[in-house]
C-alpha positions as CSV (number, residue, x, y, z in Angstrom):
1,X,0.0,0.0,0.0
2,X,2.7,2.3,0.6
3,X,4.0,1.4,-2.5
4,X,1.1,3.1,-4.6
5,X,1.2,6.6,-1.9
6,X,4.9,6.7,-2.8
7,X,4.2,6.6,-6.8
8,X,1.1,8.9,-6.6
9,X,3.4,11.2,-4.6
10,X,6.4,11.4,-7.4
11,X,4.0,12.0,-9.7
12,X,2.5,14.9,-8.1
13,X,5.9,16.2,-8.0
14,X,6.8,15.9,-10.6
15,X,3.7,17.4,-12.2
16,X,4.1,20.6,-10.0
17,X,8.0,20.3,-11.1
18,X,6.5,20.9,-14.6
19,X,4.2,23.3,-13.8
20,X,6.1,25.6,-11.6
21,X,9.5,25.7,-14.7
22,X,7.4,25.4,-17.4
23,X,7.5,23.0,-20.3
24,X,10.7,21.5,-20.6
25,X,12.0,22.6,-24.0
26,X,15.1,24.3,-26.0
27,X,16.5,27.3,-26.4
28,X,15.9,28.2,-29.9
29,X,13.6,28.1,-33.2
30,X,12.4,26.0,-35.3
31,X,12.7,26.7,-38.8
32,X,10.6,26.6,-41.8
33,X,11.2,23.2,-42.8
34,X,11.2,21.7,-39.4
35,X,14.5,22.1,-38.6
36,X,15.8,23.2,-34.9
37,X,17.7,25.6,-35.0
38,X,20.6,27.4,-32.2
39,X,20.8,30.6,-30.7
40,X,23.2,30.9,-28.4
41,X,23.7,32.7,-24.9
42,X,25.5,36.3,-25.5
43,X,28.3,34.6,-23.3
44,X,28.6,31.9,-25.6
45,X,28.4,34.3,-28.9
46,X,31.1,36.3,-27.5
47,X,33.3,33.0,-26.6
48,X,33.0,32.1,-30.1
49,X,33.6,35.6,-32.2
50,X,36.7,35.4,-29.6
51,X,38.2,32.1,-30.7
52,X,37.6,32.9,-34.6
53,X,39.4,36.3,-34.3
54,X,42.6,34.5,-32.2
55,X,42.5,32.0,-34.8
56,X,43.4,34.9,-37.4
57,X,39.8,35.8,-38.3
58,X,38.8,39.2,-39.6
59,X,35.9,40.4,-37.9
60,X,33.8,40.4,-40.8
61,X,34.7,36.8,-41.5
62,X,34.2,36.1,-37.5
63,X,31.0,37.4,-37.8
64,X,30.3,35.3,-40.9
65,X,31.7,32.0,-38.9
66,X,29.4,32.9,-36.2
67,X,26.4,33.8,-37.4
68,X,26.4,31.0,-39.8
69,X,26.0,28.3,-36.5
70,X,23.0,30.4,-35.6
71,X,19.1,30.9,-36.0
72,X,18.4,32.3,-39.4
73,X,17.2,35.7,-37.7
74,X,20.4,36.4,-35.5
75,X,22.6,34.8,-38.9
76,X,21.3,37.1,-41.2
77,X,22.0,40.2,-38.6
78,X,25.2,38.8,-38.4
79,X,25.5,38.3,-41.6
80,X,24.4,41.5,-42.9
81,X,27.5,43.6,-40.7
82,X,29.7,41.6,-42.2
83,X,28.8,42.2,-45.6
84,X,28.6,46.6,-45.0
85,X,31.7,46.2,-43.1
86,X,33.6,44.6,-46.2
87,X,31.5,47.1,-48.1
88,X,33.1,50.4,-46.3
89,X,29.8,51.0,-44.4
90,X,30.9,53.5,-41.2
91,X,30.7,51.2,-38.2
92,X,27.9,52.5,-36.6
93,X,25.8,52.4,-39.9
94,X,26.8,48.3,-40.6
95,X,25.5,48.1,-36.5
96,X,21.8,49.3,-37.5
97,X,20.2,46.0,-38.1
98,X,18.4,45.4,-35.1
99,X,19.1,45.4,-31.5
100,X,19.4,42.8,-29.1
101,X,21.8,42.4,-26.6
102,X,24.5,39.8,-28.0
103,X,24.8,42.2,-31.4
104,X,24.7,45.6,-28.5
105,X,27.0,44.3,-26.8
106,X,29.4,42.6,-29.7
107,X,29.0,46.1,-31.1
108,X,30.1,48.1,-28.3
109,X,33.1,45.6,-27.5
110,X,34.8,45.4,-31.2
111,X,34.4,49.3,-32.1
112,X,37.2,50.2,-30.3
113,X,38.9,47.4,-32.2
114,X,37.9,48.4,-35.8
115,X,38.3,51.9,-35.8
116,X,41.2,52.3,-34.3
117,X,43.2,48.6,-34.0
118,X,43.3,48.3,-31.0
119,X,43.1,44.1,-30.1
120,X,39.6,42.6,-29.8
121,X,40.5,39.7,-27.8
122,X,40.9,41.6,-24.8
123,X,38.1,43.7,-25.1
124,X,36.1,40.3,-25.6
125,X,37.6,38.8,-22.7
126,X,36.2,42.1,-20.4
127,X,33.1,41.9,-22.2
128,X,32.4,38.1,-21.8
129,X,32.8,38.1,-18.2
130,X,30.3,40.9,-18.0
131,X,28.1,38.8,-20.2
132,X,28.9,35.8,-17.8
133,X,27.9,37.9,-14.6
134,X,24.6,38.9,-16.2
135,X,24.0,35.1,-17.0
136,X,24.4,33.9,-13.5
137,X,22.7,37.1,-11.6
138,X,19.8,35.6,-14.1
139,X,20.0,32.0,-13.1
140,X,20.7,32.8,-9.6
141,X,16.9,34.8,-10.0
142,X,15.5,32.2,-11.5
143,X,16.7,29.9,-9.0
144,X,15.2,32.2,-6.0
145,X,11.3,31.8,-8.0
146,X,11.6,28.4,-8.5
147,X,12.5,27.2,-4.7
148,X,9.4,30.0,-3.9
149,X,6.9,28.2,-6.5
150,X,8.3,25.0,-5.6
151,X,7.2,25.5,-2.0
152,X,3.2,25.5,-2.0
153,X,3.6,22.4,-4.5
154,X,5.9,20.5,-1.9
155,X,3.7,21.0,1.6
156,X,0.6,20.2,-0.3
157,X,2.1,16.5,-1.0
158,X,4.2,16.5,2.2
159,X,1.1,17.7,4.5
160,X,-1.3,14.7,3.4
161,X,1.2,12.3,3.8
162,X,2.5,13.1,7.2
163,X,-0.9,13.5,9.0
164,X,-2.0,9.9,7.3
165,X,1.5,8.2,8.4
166,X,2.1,10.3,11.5
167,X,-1.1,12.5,12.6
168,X,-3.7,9.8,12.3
169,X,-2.4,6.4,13.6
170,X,-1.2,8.6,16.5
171,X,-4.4,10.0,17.3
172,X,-5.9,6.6,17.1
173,X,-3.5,4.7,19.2
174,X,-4.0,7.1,21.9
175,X,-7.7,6.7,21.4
176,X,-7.3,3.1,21.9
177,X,-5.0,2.7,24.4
């Protein structure tokens, strides 16, 4: 019997588990044809414009090499400074296709670096550790609601279970005895 209490219970949980977070799913878009397709964190984006400019990479091309992995809406953004940039396009004009905050902030952190040389990697380096603090202040917020809308969920299976195992037979063995 308390076989069945124990599966009804992990079930409830993990119902309110679902509930609470949200359908588990990915972080991304699908395409027209079906397809799943990536968009990265604006840590991650920065990691990877980073490693393709220390491997030699112009930032156009990096941008290119980049965007490329990604959904077709952030590609084509990316896609589309690279293209005025090898065109001649003033930096802050190529920039005007949108904002969000991985092409903001990819913006801001390679400007120095395009108009007047100064080295990108750096600059990267400051900017992805910003990026990385934003991340976790995020997760650690997300954290804090989910341990909140986890709690009604939890007592509401916890509550039955300990007055039926540890309430009731109490009462009745002093009602007995």
């Amino acid at each position: 019997m308390s076989g069945i209490w124990a599966v009804l219970a992990a079930w409830c949980m993990t119902a309110c588990v679902l509930a609470a977070t949200g359908r588990p799913g990915r972080t991304g878009e699908e395409s027209r044809d079906g397809c799943f397709t990536w968009n990265p964190t604006v840590a991650l984006m920065l990691e990877l414009v980073r490693a393709a400019l220390e491997q030699g990479s112009s930032i156009p091309r990096a941008l290119e090499a980049v965007g490329g992995a990604c959904s077709p809406h952030l590609g084509e953004r990316c896609a589309r400074v690279a293209q005025a940039l090898d065109r001649g396009v003033p930096w802050e004009d190529a920039w005007d296709v949108g904002e969000g905050e991985a092409m903001a902030l990819l913006r801001d952190t390679l400007r120095r670096s395009w108009t007047d040389g100064a080295g990108a990697v750096g600059q990267l380096e400051a900017a992805l550790e910003l990026a990385d603090t934003r991340e976790r202040m995020r997760i650690e917020r997300a954290a804090s609601r989910l341990s909140v809308g986890l709690l009604l969920p939890t007592g509401l299976c916890f509550l039955p279970a300990f007055l039926c195992v540890g309430v009731v037979p109490a009462i009745i063995s002093f009602t007995q005895g």
